[in-house]
N, C-alpha and C positions, 0 to 999 in steps of 0.2 A: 466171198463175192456173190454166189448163189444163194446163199442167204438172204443178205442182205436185197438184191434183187425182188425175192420173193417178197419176201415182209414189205418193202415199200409198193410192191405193187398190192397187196392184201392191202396197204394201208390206204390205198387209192382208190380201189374198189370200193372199200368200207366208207370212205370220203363218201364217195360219190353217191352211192346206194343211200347214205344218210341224208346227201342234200337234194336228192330228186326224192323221199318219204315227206321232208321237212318245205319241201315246196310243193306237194301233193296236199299237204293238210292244211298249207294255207291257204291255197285256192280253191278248196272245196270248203273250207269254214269264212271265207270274201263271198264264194257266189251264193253260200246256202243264206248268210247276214244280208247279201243284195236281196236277194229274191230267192225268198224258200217255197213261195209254193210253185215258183217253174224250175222242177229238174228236171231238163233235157239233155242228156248224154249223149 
């Protein structure tokens, strides 16, 4: 039971951490195609 616990939560994490990398590099490769010479952070 503690196992499996653990691993599906690693497996959520690792979800997650993948799809906020995977939605970072798309909105920084949208806004630099929008408008690369204004980067304002």
């Amino acid at each position: 039971m503690q196992v499996n616990v653990l691993a599906t939560l690693l497996f959520a994490v690792a979800v997650v951490a993948i799809a906020l990398v995977l939605s970072q590099q798309a909105r920084a490769e949208r806004m630099a195609s929008v408008r690369p010479e204004e980067e304002v952070a």
